[in-house]
C-alpha positions in Angstrom: 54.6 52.1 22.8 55.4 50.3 26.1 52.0 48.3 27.7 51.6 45.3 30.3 53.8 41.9 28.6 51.0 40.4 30.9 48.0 42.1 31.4 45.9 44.1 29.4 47.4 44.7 26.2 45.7 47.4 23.4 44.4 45.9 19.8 43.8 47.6 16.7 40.6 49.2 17.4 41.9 52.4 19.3 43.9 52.8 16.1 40.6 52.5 14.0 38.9 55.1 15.8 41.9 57.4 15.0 41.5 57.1 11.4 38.2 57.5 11.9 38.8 61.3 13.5 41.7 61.8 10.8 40.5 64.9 8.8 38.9 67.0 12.5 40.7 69.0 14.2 41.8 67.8 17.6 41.9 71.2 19.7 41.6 69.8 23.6 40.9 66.5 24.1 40.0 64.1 26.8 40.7 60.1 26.7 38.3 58.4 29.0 40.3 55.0 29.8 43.5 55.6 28.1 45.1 52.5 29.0 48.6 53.5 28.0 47.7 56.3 25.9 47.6 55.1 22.5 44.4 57.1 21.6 45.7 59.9 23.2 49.3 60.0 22.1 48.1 59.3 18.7 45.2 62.3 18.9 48.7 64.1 19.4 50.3 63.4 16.6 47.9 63.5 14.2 47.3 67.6 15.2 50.6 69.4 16.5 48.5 72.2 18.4 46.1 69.4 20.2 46.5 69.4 24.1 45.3 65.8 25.4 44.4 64.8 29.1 44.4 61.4 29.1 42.3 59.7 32.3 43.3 56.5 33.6 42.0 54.4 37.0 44.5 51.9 36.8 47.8 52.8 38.2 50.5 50.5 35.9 48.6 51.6 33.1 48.6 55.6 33.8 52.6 55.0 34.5 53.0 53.2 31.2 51.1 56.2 29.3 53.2 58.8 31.2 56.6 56.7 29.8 55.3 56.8 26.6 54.3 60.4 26.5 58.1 61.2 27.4 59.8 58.6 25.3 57.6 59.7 22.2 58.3 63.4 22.7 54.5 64.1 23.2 54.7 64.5 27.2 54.4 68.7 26.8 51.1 68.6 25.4 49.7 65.3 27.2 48.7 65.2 30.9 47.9 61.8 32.6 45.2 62.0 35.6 45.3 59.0 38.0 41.5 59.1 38.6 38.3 57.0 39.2 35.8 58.3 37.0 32.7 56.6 39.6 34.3 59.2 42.3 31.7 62.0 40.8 33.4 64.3 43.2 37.2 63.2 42.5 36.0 63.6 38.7 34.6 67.5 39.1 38.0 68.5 41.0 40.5 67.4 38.5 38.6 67.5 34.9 36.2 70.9 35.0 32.9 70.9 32.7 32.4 71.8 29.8 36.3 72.4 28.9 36.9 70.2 25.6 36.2 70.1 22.2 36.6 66.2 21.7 36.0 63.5 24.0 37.4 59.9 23.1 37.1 56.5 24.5 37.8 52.7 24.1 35.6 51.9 27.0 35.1 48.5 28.6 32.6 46.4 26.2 31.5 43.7 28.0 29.0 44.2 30.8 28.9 42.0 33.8 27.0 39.0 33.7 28.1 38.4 30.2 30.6 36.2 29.4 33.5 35.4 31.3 35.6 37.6 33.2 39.2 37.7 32.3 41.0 36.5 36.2 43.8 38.9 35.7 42.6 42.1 37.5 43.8 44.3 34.9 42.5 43.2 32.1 38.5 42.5 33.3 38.6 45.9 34.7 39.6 47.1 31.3 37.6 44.9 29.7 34.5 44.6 31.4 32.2 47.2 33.4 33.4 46.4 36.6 34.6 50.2 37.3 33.3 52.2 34.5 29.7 51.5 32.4 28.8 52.9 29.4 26.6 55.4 30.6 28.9 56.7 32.7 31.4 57.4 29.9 28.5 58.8 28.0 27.5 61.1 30.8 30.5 62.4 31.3 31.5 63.0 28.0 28.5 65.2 28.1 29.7 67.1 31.2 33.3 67.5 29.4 32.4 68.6 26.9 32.0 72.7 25.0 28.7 72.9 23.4 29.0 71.7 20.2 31.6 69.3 21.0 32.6 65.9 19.8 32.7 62.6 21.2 34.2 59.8 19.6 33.7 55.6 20.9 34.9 52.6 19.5 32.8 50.0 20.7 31.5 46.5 19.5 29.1 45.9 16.7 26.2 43.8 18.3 25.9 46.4 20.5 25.8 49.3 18.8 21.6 49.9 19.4 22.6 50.3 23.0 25.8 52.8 22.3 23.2 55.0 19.9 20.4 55.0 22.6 22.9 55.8 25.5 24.8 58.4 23.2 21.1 60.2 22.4 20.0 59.9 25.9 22.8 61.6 27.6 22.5 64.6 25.1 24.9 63.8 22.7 23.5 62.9 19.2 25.5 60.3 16.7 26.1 62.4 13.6 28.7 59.8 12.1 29.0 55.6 12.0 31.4 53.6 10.4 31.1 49.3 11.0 34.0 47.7 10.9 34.4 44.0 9.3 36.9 41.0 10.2 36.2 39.8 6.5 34.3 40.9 3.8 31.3 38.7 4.1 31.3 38.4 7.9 29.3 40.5 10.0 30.4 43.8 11.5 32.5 43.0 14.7 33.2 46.9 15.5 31.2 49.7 15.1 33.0 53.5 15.0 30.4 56.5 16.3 30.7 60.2 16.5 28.4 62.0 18.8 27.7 65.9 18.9 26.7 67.9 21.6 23.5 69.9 21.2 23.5 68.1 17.8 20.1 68.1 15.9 21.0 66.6 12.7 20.7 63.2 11.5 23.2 60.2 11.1 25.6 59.4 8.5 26.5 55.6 7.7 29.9 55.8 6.0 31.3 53.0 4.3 32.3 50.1 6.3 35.9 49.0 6.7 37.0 45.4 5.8 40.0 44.5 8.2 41.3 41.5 6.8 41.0 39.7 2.9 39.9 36.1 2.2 43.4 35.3 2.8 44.0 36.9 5.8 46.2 39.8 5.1 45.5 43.4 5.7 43.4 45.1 3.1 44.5 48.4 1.8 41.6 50.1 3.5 43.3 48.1 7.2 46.9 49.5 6.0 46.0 52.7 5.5 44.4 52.8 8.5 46.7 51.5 10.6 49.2 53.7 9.3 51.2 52.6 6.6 51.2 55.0 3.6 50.8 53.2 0.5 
């Protein structure tokens, strides 16, 4: 995966969230924010007949996710759409409603006004919600998505009341949570949610996931995630 050697640069939690979708079925997907493409590349190889459009506003970053659509052999099943999702009327001409069966995002997580914003361009609007709010990923999740679709956010722990209430409100119901853990007796730092649409049923807590051990190596659970086959 090429991204930014300055710049915005992707951690693990895009990866998490993938493990946390590993046993559904991809079908067509949209990534909201795909940076460059890692959720999207990797919704691709975890089902060979998924079809991914992966939305980006930043221009470096949508290049990067094309290059690494090609150089990972993935580029026939993933389109890349250059595209501000605050444009309502840009967003209706290239992405019609109600045509996916999953919706994914790693959206900004900090909202302005709290805490400081990264100087490098790049990386605060990825970062923070200077260009894209969580409603607005919420909302159009909604408007993306089949009835009885998905939609899947990584997002971080402390505010995960706000994620649940925006989620509900916008007509799409968490059905699935998973908290993620630096350490075992830290608090949760990530939290993982799956959201239905039309939904009526209630939510599952799953078990959390515990990143690192007292030592600070990768768990098994972390490995597994991440990848590695143990």
């Amino acid at each position: 995966m090429w991204q930014p050697r300055e710049g915005y640069r992707f951690s693990i939690d895009p990866l998490l969230l993938l493990d946390f979708l590993r046993d559904s079925k991809v079908g067509r997907a949209c990534d909201l924010g795909t940076g460059c493409g890692v959720l999207a590349l990797g919704l691709l190889c975890a089902d060979p007949d998924a079809r991914v459009t992966a939305v980006e506003l930043q221009p470096r970053l949508a290049e990067l996710a094309r290059k690494n659509a090609v150089e990972n052999g993935l580029s026939d099943r993933a389109q890349v759409i250059e595209l501000d999702l605050a444009d309502r009327k840009a967003a209706k001409r290239a992405l019609p409603g109600a045509s996916f069966d999953l919706v994914v995002s790693n959206p900004p997580y900090r909202p302005l006004g709290e805490g400081g914003t990264n100087p490098d361009g790049e990386e605060a609007i990825a970062r923070h919600e200077l260009r894209l709010t969580l409603s607005a990923v919420c909302a159009e999740a909604r408007r993306l998505l089949v009835p009885g679709g998905r939609a899947a956010i990584v997002y971080p722990a402390e505010r995960l009341p706000s994620l649940l209430a925006t989620l509900d409100g916008a007509g799409l119901r968490p059905f699935r949570l998973r908290l993620i853990h630096g350490k075992q007796k830290e608090p949760a730092r990530r939290a993982l949610v799956e959201a239905r649409k039309g939904h009526r049923g209630h939510l599952t807590v799953e078990p959390s996931l515990v990143v690192h051990d007292d030592d600070g190596a990768y768990t098994a659970d972390a490995r597994r995630a991440l990848g590695e086959r143990l």
